[in-house]
C-alpha positions as CSV (number, residue, x, y, z in Angstrom):
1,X,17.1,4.3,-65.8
2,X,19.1,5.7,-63.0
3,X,17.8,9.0,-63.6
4,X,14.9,8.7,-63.6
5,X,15.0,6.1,-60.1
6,X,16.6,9.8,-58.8
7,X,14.0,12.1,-59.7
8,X,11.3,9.5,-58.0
9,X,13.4,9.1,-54.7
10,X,13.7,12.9,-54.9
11,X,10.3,13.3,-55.2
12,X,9.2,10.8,-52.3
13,X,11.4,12.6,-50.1
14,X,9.7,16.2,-51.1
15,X,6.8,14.4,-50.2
16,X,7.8,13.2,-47.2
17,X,8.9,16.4,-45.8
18,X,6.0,18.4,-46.9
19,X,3.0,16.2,-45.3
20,X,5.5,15.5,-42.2
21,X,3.2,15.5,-39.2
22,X,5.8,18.6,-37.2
23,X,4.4,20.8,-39.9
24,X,1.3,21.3,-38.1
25,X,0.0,21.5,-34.6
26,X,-3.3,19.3,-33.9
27,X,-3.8,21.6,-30.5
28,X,-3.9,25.3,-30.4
29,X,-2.3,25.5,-26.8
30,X,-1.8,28.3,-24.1
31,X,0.6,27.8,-21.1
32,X,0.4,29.7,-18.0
33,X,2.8,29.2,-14.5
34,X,0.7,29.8,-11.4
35,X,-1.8,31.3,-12.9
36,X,-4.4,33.4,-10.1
37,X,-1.4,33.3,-8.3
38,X,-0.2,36.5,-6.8
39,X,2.2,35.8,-4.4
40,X,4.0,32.7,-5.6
41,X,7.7,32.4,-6.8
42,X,8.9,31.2,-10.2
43,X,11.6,29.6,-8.6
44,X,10.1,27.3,-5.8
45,X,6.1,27.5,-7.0
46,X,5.8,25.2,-9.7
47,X,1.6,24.7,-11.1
48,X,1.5,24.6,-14.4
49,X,-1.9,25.1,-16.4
50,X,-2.3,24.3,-20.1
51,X,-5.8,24.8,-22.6
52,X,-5.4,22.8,-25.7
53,X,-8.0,23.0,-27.9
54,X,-8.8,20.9,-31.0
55,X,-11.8,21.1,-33.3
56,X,-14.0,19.4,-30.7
57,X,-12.8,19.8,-27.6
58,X,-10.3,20.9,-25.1
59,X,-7.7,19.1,-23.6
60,X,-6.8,20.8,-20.1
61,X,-3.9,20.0,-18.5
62,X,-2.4,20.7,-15.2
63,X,1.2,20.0,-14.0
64,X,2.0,20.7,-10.4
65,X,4.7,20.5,-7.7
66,X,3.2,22.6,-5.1
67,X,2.1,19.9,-2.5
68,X,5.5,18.6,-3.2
69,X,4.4,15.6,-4.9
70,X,4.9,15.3,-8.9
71,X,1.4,15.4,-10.3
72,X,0.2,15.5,-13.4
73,X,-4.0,15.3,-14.7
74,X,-5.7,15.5,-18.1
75,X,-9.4,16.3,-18.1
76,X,-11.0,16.7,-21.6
77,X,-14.2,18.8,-22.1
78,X,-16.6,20.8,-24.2
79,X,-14.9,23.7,-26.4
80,X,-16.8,25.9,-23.6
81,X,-15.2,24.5,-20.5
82,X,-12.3,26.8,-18.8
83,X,-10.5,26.5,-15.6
84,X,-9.5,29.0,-12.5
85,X,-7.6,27.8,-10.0
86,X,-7.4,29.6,-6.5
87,X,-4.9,29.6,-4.1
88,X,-4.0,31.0,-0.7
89,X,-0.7,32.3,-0.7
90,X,1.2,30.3,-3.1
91,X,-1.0,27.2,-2.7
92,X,-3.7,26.1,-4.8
93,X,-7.1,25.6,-2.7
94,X,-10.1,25.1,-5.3
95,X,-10.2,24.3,-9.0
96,X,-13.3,25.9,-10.3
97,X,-14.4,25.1,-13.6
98,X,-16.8,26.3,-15.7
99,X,-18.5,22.7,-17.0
100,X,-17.9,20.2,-15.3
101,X,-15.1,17.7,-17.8
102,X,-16.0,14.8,-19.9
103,X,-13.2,12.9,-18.2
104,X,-10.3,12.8,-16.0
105,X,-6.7,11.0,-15.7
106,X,-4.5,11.5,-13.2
107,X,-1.2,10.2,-11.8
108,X,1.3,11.3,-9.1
109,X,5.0,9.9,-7.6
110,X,4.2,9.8,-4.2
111,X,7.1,7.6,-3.0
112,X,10.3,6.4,-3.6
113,X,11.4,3.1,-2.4
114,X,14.6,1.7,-2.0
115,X,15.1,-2.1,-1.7
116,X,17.7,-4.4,-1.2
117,X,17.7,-6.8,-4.5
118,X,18.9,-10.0,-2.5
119,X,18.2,-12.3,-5.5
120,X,19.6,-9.9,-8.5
121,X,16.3,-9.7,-10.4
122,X,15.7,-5.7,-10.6
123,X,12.0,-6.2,-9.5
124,X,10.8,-4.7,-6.3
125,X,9.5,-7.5,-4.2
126,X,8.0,-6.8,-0.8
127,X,9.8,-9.8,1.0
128,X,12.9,-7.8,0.3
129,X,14.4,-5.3,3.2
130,X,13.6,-1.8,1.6
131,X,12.9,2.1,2.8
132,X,9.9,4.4,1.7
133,X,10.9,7.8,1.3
134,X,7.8,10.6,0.7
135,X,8.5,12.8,-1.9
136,X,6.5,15.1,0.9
137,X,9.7,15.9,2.0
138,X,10.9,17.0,-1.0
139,X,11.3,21.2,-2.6
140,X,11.2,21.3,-5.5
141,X,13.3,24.5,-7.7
142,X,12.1,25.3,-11.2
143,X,15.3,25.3,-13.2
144,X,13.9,26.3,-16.5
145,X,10.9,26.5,-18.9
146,X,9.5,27.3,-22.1
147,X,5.6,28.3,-22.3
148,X,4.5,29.3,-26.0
149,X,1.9,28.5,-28.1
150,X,3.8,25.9,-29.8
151,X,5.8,24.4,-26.5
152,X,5.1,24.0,-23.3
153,X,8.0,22.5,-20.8
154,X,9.6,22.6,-17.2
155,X,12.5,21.4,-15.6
156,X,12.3,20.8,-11.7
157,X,15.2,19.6,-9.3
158,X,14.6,18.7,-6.0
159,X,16.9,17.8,-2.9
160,X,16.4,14.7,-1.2
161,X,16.5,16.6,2.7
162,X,17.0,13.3,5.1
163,X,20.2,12.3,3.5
164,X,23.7,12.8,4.7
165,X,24.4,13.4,0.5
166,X,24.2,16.7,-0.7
167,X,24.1,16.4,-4.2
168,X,21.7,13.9,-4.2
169,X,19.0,14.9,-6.7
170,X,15.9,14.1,-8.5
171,X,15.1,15.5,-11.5
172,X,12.0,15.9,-13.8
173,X,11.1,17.2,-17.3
174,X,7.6,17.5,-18.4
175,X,7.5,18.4,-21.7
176,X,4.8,19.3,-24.1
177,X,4.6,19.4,-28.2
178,X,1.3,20.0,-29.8
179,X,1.8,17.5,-32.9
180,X,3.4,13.7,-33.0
181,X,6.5,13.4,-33.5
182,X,9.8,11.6,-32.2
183,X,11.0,12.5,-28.6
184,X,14.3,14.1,-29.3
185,X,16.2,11.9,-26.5
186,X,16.3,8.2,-26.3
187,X,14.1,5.6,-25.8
188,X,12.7,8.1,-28.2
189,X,8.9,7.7,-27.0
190,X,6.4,9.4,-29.6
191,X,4.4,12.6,-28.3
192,X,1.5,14.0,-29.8
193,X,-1.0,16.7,-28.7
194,X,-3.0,14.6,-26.3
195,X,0.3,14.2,-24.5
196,X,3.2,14.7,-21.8
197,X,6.7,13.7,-22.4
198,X,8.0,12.7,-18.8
199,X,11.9,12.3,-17.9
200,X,12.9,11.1,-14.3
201,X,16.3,11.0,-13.0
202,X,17.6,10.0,-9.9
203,X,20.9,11.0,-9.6
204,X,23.4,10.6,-6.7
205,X,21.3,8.9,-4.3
206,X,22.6,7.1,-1.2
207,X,22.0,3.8,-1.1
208,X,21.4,1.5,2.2
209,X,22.0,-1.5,1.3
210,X,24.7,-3.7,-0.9
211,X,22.3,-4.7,-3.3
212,X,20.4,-1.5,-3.6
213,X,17.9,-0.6,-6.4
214,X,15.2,2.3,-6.8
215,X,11.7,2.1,-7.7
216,X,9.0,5.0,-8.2
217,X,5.4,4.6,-6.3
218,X,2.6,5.9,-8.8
219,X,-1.1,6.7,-7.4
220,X,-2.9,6.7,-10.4
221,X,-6.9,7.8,-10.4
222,X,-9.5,8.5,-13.1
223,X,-12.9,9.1,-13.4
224,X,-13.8,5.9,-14.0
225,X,-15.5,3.0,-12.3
226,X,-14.0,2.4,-8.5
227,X,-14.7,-1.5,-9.0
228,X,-12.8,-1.6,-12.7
229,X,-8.8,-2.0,-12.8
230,X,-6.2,-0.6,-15.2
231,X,-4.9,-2.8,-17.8
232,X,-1.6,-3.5,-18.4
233,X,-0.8,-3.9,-22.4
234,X,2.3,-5.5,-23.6
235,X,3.0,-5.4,-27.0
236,X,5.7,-5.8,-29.8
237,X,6.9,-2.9,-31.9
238,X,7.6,-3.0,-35.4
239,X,11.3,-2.3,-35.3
240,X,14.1,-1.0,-32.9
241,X,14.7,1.7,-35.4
242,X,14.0,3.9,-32.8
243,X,15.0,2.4,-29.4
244,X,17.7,-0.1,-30.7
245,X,17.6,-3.4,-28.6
246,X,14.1,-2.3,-27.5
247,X,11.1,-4.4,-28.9
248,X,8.5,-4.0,-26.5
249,X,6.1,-1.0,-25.4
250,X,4.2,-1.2,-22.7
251,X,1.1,0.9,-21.7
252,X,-0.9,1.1,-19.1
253,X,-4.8,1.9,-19.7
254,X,-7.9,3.1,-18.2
255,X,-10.6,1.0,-18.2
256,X,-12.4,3.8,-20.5
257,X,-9.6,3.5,-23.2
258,X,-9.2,-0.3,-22.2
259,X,-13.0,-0.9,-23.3
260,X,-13.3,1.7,-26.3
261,X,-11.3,4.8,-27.6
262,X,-11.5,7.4,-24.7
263,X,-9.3,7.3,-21.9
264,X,-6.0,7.5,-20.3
265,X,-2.8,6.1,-20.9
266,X,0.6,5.8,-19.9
267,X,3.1,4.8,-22.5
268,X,6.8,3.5,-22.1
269,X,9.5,0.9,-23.5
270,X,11.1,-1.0,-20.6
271,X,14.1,0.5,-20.5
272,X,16.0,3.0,-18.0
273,X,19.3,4.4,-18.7
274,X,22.6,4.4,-15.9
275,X,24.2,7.4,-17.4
276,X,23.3,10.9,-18.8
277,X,24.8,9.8,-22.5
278,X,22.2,7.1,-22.8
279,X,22.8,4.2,-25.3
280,X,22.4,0.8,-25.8
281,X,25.8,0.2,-23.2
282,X,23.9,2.3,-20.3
283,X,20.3,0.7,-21.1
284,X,19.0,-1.5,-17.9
285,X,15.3,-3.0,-17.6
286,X,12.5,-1.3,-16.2
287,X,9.9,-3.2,-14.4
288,X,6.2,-2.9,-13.6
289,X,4.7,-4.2,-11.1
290,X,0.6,-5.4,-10.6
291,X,-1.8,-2.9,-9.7
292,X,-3.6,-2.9,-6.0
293,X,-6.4,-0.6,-5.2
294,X,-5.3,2.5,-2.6
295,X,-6.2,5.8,-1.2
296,X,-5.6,9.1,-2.7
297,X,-2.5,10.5,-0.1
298,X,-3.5,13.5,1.9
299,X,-2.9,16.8,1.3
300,X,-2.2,16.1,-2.5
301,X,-3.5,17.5,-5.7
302,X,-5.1,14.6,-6.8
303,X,-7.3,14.5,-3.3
304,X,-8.1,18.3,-3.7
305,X,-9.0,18.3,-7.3
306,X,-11.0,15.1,-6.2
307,X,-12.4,16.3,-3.2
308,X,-15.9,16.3,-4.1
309,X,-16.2,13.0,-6.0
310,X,-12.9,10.5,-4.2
311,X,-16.2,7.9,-3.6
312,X,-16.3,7.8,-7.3
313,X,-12.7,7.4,-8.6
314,X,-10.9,4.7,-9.7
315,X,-7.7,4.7,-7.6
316,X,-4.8,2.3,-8.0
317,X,-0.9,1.6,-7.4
318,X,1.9,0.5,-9.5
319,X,5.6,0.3,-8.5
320,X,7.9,1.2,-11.2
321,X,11.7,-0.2,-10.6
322,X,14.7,-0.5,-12.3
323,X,17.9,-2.5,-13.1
324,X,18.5,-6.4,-14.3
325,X,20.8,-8.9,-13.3
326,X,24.6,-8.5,-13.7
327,X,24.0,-4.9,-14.4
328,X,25.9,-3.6,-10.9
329,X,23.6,-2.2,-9.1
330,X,22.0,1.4,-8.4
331,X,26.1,2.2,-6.5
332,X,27.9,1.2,-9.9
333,X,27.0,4.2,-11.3
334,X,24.5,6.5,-8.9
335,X,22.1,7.3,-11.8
336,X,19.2,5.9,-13.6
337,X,16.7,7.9,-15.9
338,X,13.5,6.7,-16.8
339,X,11.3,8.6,-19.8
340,X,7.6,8.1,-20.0
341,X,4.2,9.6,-21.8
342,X,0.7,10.2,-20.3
343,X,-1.8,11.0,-22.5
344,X,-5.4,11.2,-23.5
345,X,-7.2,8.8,-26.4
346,X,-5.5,6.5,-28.7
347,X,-1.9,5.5,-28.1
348,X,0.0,6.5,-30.8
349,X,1.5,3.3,-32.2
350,X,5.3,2.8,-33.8
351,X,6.0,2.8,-37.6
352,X,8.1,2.0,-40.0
353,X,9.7,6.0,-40.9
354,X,9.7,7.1,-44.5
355,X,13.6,6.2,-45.0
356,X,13.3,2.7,-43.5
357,X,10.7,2.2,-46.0
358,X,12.9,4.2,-48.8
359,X,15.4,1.9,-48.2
360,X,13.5,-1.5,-48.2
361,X,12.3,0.1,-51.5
362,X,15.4,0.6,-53.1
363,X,17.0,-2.9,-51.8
364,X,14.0,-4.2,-53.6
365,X,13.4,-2.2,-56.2
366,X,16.9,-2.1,-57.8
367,X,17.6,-5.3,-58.3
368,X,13.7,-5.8,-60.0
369,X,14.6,-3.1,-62.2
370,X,18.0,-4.2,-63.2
371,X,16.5,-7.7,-63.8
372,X,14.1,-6.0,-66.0
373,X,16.5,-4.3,-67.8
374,X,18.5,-7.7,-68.8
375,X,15.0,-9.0,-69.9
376,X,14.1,-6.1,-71.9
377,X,17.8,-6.0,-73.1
378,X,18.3,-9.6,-74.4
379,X,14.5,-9.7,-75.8
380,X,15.3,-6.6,-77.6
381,X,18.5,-7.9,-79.1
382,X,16.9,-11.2,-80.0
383,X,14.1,-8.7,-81.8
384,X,16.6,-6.9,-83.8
385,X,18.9,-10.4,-84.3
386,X,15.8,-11.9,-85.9
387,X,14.4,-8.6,-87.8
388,X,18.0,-8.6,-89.3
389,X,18.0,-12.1,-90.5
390,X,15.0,-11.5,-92.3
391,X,15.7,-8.8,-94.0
392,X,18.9,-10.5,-95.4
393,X,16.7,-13.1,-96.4
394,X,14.3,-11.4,-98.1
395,X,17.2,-9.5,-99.8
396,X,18.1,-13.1,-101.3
């Protein structure tokens, strides 16, 4: 019996491991850093372009720091479309494409706030005292990158200027993996080809206040209705497998995707981390607030690659905060880190992996097959008991 339970565990794990969704890539991509760009640096000119083409069409992606504020957009088009972007020195001035895209998702950090939580609640509230800081004022440095046909990622830093800290920093990870898959680093968010892993830390900041939090301004546009609204989802995973304590994902949709299949997303679990070894003891909550209609800012990406259409685009605000009661504060440990993904089409959703459901199986299945065994067992020696009796008797 136990034998042969091991050769079928051994084979559901060759089979797991063979039709694993990281042996393939669902995008052919190609990565370029400022590309047209002659004069820009690698270290302080950060616009990142990305092709990634499927069987029907191509995902284009664009990642850029250059206006100082952290942008990222998805258009998908035909198999046909392609991109130049020019620039002017080492700033982008026109995105010229060859058909015009299907569709477009954008979103950008424009701000960050920092508020005094009077009330303990780690949710941004306007009533409370708080300071706006542009990210305008920010550089930002390119501290390193991988762009291959089978990765595509930066790491940016930039220093807070205003500030009488020096080694106040914040610091973001876009990172790119053409199949779906687990993110390596907790909460563990699933990436596929359609999109961006995203990892914000804010690290060392001064605070103002004696109940000071932090909280992320997102401009987010798309080429959808200007009258619709995003749509925020709540819903329950299957397990904390994954993000353990964690239950709940939360994405925010286009009203394209909200209505039918195509659109944008943004996909999170609502929950920042206090420390750089992030666990369950360093988890906080992270809040989102309600969406209000705005303005693209000036001088950003999103209002040049918009410039000839803004009448047309959908173009909201969220606030994105962080912390819950008790937990001590943005000064009890001057760090929080915040992962998100922004992507294009379905939302992947959560799953039970193969070994949870190995597991289940043999917790289940053993003791059914023992059981069995003592039923087979006892009916057989009840077979042979009466078979013998006969025989004696016939014997007689």
């Amino acid at each position: 019996m136990f034998p042969s339970l091991i050769r079928v565990i051994s084979a559901m794990l060759f089979i797991s491991v063979l039709f694993s969704p990281t042996n393939g890539l669902d995008r052919k991509i190609s990565a370029h850093l400022n590309p047209g760009c002659q004069g820009c640096s690698s270290n302080t000119t950060t616009l990142v372009y990305i092709r990634g083409e499927g069987k029907s069409d191509v995902l284009h992606q664009i990642w850029d720091f250059t206006k100082h504020l952290p942008t990222v957009l998805l258009s998908v088009g035909s198999l046909n479309t392609s991109l130049n972007i020019q620039w002017i020195e080492n700033k982008p001035i026109y995105f010229n494409w060859t058909e015009k895209p299907w569709y477009t998702f954008a979103a950008t950090i424009d701000k960050l706030y920092e508020y005094d939580d009077i009330h303990d609640t780690g949710y941004i509230n306007p009533q409370y005292p708080q300071m706006e800081y542009s990210l305008k004022r920010i550089s930002w440095e390119l501290q390193e990158s991988i762009l291959t046909n089978s990765e595509a990622m930066v790491h940016v830093t930039g220093k807070i200027h205003n500030r009488n800290n020096n080694d106040a920093v914040i610091s973001i990870k876009l990172d790119l993996l053409p199949f779906k898959d687990y993110a390596v680093e907790l909460p563990h968010l699933i990436h596929t080809a359609n999109s961006t892993l995203i990892d914000v830390s804010l690290v060392n900041l001064t605070t103002s206040f004696n109940a000071s939090r932090y909280a992320l301004h997102f401009v987010l546009a798309s080429t959808d209705n200007p009258t619709d609204t995003m749509h925020y989802i709540m819903r329950k995973s299957l397990d904390d497998e994954h993000t353990p304590g964690v239950f709940e994902i939360i994405e925010i949709k286009t009203p394209s995707l909200y209505d039918s299949k195509e659109g944008g997303y943004l996909q999170f679990r609502p929950v920042s981390y206090t420390s750089p070894k992030r666990n369950v003891a360093s988890s906080t909550i992270a809040h989102v607030s309600q969406f209000n209609r705005t303005m693209m800012p000036r001088d950003s990406t999103l209002s040049l690659f918009f410039k000839e259409s803004q009448q047309m685009i959908l173009v909201q605000d969220m606030f994105v905060s962080f912390g819950e009661s008790g937990d001590g504060y943005y000064k009890q440990h001057n760090y929080t880190a915040w992962a998100y993904t922004m992507g294009y089409g379905t939302p992947p959703e959560d799953g039970f992996s193969f070994f949870v459901i190995l597991i289940i199986s043999i917790g289940l299945g053993v003791p059914i097959v023992l059981a069995l065994s003592g039923v087979a067992f006892v009916l057989f020696r009840r077979y042979r008991q009466t078979n013998t009796r006969t025989r004696f008797t016939n014997e007689d």
